[in-house]
MARTORGU-519486 format. One line per field, with one value per atom (N, C-alpha, C, O): atom name; residue number from 1; chain; x, y, z; residue in three letters. Coordinates in steps of 0.001 Angstrom, whole numbers, plus 500000, padded with zeros to 6 digits. Layout:
<recs>
atom = CA,...
n = NUM,...
chain = A,...
c1 = X,...
c2 = Y,...
c3 = Z,...
res = Ala,...
</recs>
This chain:
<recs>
atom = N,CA,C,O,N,CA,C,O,N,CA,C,O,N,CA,C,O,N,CA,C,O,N,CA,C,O,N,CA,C,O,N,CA,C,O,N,CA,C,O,N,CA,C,O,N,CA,C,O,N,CA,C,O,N,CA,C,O,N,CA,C,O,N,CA,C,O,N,CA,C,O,N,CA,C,O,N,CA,C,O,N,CA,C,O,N,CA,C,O,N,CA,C,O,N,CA,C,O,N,CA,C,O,N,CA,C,O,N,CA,C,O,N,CA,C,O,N,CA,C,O,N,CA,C,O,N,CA,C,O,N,CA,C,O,N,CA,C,O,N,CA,C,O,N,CA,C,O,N,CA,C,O,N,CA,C,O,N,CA,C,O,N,CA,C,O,N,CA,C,O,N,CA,C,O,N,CA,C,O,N,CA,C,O,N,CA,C,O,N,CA,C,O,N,CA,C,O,N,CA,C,O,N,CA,C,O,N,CA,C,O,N,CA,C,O,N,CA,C,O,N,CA,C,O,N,CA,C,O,N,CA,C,O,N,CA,C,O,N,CA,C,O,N,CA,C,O,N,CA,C,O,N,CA,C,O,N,CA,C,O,N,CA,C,O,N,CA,C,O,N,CA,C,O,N,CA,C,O,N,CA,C,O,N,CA,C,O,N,CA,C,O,N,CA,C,O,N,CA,C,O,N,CA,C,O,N,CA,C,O,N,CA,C,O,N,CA,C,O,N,CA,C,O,N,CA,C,O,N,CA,C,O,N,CA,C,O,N,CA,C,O,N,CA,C,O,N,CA,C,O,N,CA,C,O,N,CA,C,O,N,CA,C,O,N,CA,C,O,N,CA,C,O,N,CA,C,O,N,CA,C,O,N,CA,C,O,N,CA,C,O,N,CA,C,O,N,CA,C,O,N,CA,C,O,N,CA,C,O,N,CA,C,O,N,CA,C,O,N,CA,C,O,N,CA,C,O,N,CA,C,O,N,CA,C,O,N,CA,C,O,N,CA,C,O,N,CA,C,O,N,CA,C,O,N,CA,C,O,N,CA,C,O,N,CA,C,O,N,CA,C,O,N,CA,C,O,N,CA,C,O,N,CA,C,O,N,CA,C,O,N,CA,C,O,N,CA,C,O,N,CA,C,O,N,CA,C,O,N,CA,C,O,N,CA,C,O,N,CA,C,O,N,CA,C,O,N,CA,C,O,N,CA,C,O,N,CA,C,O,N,CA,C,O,N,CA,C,O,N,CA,C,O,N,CA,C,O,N,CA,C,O,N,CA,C,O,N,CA,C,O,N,CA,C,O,N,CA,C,O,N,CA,C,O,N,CA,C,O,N,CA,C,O,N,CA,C,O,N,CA,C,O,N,CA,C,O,N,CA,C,O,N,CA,C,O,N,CA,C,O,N,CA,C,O
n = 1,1,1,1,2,2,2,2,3,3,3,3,4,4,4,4,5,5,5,5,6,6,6,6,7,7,7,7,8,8,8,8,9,9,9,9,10,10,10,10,11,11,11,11,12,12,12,12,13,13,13,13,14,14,14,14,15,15,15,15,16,16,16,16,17,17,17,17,18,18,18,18,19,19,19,19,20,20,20,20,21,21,21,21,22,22,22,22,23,23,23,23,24,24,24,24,25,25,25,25,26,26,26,26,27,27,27,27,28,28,28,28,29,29,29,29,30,30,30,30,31,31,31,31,32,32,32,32,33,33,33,33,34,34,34,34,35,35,35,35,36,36,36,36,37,37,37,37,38,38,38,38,39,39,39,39,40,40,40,40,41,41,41,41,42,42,42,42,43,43,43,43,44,44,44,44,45,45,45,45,46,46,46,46,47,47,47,47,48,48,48,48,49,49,49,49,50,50,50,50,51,51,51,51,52,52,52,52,53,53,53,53,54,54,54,54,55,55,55,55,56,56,56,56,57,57,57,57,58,58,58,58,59,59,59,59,60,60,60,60,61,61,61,61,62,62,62,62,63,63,63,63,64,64,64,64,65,65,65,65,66,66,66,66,67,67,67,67,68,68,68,68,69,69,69,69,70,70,70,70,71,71,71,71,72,72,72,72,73,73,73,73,74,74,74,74,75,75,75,75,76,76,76,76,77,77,77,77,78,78,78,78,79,79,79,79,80,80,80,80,81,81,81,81,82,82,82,82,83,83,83,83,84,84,84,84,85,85,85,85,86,86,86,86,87,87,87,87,88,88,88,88,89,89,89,89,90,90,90,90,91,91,91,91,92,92,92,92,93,93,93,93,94,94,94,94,95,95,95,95,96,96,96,96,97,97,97,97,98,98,98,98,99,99,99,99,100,100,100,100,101,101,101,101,102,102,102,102,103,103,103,103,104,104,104,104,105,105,105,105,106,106,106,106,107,107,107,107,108,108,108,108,109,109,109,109,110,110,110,110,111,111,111,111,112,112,112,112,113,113,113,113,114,114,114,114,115,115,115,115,116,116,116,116,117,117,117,117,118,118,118,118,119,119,119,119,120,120,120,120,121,121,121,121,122,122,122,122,123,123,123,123,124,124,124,124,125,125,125,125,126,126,126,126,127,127,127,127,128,128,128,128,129,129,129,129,130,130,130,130,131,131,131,131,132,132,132,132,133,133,133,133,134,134,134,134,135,135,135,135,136,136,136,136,137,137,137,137,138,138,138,138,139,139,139,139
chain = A,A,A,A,A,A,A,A,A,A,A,A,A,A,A,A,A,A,A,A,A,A,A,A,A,A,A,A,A,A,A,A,A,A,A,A,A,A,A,A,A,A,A,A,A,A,A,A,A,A,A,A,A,A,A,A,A,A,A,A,A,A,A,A,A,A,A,A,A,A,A,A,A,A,A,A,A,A,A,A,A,A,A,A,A,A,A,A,A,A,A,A,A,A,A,A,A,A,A,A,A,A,A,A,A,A,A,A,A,A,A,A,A,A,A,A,A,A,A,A,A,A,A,A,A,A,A,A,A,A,A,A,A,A,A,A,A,A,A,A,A,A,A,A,A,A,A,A,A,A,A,A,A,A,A,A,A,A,A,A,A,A,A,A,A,A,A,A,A,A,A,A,A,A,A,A,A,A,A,A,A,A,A,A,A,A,A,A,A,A,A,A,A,A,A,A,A,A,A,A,A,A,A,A,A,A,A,A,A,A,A,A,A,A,A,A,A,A,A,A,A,A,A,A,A,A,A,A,A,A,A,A,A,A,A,A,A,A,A,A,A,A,A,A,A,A,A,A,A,A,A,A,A,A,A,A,A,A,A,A,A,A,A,A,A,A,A,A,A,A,A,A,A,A,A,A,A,A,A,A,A,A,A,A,A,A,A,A,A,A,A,A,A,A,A,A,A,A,A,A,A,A,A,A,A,A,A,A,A,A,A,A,A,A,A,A,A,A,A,A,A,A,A,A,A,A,A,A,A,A,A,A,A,A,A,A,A,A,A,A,A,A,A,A,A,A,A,A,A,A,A,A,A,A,A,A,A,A,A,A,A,A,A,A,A,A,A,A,A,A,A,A,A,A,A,A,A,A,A,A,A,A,A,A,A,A,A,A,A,A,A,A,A,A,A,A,A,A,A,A,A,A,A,A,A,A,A,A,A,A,A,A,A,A,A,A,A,A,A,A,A,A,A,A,A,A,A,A,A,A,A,A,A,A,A,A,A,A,A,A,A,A,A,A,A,A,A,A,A,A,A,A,A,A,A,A,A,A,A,A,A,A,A,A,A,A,A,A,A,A,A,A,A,A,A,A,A,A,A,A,A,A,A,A,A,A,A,A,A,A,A,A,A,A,A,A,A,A,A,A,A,A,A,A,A,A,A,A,A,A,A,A,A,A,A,A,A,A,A,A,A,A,A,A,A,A,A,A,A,A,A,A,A,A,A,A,A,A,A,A,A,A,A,A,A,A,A,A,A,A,A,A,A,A,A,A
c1 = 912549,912999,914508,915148,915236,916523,917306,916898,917917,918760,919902,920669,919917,920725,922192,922542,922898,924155,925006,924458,926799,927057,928603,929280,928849,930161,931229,931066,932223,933744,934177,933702,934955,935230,936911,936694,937943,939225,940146,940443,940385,941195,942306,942347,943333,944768,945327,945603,945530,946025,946768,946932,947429,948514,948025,947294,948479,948023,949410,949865,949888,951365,951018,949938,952338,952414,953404,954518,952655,952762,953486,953423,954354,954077,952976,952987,952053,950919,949949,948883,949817,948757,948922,950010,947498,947687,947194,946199,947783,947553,947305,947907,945869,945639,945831,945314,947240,947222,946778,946983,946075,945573,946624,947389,946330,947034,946681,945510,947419,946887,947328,948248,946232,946032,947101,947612,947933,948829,948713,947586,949863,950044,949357,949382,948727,948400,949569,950150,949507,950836,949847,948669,950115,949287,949597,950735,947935,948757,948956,948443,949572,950858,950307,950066,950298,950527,951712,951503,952462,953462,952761,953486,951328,950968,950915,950200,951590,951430,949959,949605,949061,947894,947390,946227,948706,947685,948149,947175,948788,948061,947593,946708,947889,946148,945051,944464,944945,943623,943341,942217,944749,944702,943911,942934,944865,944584,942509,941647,942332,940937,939885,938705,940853,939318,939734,938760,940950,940929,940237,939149,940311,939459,937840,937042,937616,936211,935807,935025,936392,936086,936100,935133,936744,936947,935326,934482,935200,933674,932657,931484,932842,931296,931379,930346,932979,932447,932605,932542,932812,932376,930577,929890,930122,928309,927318,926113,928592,927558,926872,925849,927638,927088,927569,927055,928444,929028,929227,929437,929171,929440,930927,931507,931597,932843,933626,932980,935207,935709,935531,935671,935292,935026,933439,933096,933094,931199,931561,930977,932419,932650,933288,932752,934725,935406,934268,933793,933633,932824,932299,932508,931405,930449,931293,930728,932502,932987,933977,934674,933832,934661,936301,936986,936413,938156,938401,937529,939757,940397,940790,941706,940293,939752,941550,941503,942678,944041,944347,944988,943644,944030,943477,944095,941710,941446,942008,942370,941952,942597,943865,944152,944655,946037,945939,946616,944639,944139,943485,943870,942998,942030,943769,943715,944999,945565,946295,947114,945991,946832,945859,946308,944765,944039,944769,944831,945594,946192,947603,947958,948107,948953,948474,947373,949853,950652,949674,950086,948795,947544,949120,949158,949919,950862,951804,952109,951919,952634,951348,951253,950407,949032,949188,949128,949423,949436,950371,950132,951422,952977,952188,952344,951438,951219,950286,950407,949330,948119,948781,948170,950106,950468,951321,952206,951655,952941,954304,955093,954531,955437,956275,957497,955928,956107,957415,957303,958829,959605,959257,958200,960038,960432,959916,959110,960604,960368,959425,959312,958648,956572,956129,955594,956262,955228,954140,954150,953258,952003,952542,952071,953658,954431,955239,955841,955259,955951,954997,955284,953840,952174,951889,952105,951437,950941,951486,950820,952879,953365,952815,952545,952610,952684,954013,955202,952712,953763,953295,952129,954695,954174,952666,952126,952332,951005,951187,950312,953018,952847,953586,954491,952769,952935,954456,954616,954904,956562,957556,958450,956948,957888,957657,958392,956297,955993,956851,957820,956578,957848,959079,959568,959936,961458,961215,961929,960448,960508,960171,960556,959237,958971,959623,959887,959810,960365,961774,961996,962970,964136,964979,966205,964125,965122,965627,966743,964847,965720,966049,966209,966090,966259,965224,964600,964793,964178,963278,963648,961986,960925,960563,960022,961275,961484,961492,960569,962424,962716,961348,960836,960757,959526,958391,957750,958170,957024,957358,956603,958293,958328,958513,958135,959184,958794,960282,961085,960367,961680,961973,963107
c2 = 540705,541433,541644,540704,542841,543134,543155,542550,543454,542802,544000,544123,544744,545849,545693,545510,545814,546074,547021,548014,546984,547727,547894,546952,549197,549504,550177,550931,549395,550224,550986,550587,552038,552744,552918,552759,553088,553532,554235,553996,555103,556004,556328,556666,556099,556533,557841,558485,558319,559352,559364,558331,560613,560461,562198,563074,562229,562774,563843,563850,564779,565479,566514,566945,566665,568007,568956,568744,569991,571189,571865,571250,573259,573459,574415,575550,573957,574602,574131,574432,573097,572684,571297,570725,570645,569305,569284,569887,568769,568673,566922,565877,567358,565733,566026,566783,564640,564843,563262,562157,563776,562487,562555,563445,561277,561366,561558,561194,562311,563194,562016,561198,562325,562080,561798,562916,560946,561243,561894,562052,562779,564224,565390,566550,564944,566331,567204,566679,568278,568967,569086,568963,569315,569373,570583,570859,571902,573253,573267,572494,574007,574231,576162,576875,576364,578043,578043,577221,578570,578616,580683,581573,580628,581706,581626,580730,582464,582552,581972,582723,581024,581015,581702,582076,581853,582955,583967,584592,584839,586330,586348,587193,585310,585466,585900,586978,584860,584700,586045,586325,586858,588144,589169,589914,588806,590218,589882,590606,588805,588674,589213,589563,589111,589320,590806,591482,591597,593127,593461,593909,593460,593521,593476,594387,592577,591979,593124,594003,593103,594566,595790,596499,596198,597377,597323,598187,596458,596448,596256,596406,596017,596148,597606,598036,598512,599595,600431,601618,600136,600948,600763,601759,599882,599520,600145,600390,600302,601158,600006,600115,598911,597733,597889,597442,598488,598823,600079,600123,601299,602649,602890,603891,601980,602237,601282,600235,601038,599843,599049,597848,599793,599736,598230,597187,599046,598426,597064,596060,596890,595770,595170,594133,595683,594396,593804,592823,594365,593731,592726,591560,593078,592112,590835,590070,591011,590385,589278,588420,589549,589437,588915,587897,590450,590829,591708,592488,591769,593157,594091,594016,594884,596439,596889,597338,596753,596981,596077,596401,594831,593551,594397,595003,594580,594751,596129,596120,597287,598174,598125,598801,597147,596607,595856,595938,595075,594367,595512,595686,595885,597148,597893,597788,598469,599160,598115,598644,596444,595554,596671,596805,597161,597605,598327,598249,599302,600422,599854,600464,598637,598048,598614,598978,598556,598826,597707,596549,597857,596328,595782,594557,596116,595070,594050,592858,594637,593623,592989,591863,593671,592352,591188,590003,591704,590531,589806,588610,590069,589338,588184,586963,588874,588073,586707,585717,587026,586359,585421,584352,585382,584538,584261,583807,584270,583282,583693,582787,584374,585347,585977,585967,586330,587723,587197,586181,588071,587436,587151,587605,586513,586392,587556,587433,588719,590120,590093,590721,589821,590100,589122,588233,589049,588245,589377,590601,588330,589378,589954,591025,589327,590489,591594,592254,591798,592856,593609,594799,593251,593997,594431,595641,594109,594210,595694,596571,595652,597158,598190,597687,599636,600408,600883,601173,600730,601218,602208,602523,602844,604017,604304,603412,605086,605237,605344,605159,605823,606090,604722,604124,604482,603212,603162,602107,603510,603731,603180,602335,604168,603917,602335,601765,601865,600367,599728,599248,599609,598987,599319,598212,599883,600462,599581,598588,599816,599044,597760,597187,597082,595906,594631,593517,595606,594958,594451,593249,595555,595894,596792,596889,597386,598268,599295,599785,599644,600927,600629,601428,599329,598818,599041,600096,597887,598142,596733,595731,597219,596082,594658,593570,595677,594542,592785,592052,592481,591073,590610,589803,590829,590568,590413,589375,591691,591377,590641,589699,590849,590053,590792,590490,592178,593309,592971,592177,593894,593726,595316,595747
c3 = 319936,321100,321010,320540,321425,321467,322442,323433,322488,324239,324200,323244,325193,324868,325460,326625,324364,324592,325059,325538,325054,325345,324367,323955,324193,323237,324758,325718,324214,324821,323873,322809,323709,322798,323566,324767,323433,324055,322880,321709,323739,322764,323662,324845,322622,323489,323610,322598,324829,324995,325980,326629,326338,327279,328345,327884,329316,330571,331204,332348,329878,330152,331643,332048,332177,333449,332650,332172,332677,332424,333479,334543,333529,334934,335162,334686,335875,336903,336318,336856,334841,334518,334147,334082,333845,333126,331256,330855,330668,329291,328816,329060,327880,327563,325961,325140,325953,324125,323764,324267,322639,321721,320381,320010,319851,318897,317846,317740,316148,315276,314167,314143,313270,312226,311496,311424,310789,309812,309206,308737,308762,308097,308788,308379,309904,310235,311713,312662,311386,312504,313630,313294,314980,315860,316410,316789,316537,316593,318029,318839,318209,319826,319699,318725,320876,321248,322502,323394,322582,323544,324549,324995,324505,325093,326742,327190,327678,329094,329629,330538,329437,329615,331067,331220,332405,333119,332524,332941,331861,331017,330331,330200,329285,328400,329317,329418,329906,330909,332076,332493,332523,333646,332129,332211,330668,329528,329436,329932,328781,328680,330127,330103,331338,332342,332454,332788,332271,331937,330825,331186,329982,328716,329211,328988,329728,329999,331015,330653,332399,333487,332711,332990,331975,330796,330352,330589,329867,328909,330032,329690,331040,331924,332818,333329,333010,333151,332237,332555,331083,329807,329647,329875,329381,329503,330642,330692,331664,332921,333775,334450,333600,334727,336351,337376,336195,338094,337452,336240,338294,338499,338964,338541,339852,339958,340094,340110,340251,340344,341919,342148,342577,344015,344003,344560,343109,343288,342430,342837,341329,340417,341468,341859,342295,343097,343625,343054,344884,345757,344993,345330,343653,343266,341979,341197,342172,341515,342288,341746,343696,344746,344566,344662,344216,343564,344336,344719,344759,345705,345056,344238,345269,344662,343832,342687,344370,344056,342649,341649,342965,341735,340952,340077,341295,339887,338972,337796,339904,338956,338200,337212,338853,338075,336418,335393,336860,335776,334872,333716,335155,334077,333503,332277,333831,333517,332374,331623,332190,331020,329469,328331,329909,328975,328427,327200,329146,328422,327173,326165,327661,326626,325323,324911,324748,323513,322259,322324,321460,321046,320291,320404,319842,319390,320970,321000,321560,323136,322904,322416,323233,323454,322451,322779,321021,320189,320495,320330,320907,320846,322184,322170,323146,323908,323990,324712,322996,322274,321469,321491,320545,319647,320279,319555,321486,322069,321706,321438,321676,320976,322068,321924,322761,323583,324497,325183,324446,325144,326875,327313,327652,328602,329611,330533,329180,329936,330128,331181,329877,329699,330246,329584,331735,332650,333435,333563,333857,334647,335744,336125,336468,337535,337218,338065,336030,335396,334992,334859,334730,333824,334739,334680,335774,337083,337711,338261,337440,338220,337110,336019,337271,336803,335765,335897,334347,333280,332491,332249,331973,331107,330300,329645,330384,329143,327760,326914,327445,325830,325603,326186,324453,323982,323286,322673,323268,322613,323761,323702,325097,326239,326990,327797,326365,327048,326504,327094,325063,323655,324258,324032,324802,325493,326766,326909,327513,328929,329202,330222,328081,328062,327615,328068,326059,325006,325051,325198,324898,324657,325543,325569,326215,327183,326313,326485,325380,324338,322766,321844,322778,321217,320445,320560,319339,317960,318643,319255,318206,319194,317251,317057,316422,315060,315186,314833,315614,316134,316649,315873,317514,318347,317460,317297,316823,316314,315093,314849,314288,312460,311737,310605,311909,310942,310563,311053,309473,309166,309250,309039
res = Unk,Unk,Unk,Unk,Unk,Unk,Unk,Unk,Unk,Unk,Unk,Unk,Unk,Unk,Unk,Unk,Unk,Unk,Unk,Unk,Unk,Unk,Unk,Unk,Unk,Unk,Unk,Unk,Unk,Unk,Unk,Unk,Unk,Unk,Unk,Unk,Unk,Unk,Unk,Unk,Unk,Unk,Unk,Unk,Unk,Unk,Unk,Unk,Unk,Unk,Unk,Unk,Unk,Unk,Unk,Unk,Unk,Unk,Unk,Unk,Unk,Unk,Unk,Unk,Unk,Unk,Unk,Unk,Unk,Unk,Unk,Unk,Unk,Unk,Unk,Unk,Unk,Unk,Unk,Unk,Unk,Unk,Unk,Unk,Unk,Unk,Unk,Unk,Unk,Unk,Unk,Unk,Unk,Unk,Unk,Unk,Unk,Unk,Unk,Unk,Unk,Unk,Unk,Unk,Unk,Unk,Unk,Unk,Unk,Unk,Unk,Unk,Unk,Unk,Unk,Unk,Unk,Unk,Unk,Unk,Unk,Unk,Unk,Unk,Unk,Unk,Unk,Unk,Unk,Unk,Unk,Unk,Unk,Unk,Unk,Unk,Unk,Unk,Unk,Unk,Unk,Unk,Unk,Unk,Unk,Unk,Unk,Unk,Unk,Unk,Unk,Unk,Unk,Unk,Unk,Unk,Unk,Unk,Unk,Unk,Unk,Unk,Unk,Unk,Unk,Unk,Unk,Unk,Unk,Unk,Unk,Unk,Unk,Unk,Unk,Unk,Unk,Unk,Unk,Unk,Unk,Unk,Unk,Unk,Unk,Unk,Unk,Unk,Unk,Unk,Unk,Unk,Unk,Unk,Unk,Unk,Unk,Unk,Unk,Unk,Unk,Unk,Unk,Unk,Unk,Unk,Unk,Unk,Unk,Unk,Unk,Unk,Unk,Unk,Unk,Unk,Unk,Unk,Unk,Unk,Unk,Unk,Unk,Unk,Unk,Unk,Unk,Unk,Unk,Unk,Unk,Unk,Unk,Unk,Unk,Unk,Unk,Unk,Unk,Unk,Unk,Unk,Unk,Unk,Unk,Unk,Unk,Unk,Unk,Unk,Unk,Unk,Unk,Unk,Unk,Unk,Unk,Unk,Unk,Unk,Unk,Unk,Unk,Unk,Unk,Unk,Unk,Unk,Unk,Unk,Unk,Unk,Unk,Unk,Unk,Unk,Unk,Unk,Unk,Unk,Unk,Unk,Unk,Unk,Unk,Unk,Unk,Unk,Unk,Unk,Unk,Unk,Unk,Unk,Unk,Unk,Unk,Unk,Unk,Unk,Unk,Unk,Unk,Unk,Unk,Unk,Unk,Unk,Unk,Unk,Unk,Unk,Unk,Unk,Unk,Unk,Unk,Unk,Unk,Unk,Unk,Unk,Unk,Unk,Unk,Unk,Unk,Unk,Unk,Unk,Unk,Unk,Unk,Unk,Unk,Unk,Unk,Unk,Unk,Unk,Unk,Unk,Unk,Unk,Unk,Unk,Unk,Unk,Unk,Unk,Unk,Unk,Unk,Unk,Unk,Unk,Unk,Unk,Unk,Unk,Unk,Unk,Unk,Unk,Unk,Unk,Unk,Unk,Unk,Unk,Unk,Unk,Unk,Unk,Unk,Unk,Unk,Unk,Unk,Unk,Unk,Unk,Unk,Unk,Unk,Unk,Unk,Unk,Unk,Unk,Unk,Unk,Unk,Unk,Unk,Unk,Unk,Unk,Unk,Unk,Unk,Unk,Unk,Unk,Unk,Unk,Unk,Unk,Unk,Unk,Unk,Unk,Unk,Unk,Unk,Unk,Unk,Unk,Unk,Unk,Unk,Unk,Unk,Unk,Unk,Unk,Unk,Unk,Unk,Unk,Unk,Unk,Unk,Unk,Unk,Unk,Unk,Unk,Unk,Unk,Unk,Unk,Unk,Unk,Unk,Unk,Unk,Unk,Unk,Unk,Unk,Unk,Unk,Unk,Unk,Unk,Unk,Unk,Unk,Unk,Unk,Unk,Unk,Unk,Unk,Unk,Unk,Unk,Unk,Unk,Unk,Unk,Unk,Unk,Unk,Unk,Unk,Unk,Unk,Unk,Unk,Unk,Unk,Unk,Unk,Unk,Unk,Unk,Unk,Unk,Unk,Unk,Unk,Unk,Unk,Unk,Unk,Unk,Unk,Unk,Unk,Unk,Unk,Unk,Unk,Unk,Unk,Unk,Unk,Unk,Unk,Unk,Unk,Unk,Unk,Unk,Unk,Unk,Unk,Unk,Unk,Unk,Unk,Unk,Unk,Unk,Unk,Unk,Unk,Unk,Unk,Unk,Unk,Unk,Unk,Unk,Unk,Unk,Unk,Unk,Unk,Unk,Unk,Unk,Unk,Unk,Unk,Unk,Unk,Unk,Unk,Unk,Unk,Unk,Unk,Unk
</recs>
């Protein structure tokens, strides 16, 4: 007959404040680097649920943005603000995705109405008129 036991297991970690979030780090492996993203996680997170509304009224799942707020229970103004991150420049998006993306580029700045040609987003976002080079890595 066996007699059932029991295992503790403890692992050390630590319980960091972020601001607006909490982060749990464990500790890494010798020799291993521990990867870091320095990405806005609420615009990641505003770019992915634009993206996402984009693709359900591209599929023909709501007929208008009106019919998606209700059933998404979003205010009809947010969401079309959010659907217009779609129109971004796909390189700002990347800058924004790899953590990259300066300062200038918060979601209260996305949020207002911006140009459609992608040149003039790069001028208004980026640099104010400069060379958007620096930002992305180009030389």
């Amino acid at each position: 007959m066996t007699t059932a036991t029991s295992i503790t297991v403890r692992v050390p970690l630590a319980i960091r404040r972020r601001p607006g979030r909490k982060m749990v780090v464990t500790p890494m492996p010798d020799g291993v680097a521990p990867v870091t993203t320095r990405a806005d996680p609420t615009l990641v997170k505003a770019l992915a649920r634009a993206f996402r509304y984009q693709r359900m009224l591209d599929e023909g799942r709501y007929a208008s943005i009106t019919e998606m707020a209700a059933a998404e229970k979003v205010e009809r103004g947010y969401l079309g603000s959010l659907l217009r991150l779609t129109l971004l420049a796909p390189d700002i998006v990347e800058l924004v995705l790899d953590g990259k993306a300066p300062p200038s580029i918060a979601l209260p700045k996305l949020i207002e109405p911006i140009p459609e040609a992608w040149a003039c987003q790069r001028n208004r976002l980026l640099l104010r008129g400069g060379s958007i080079d620096r930002h992305v890595g180009t030389a």
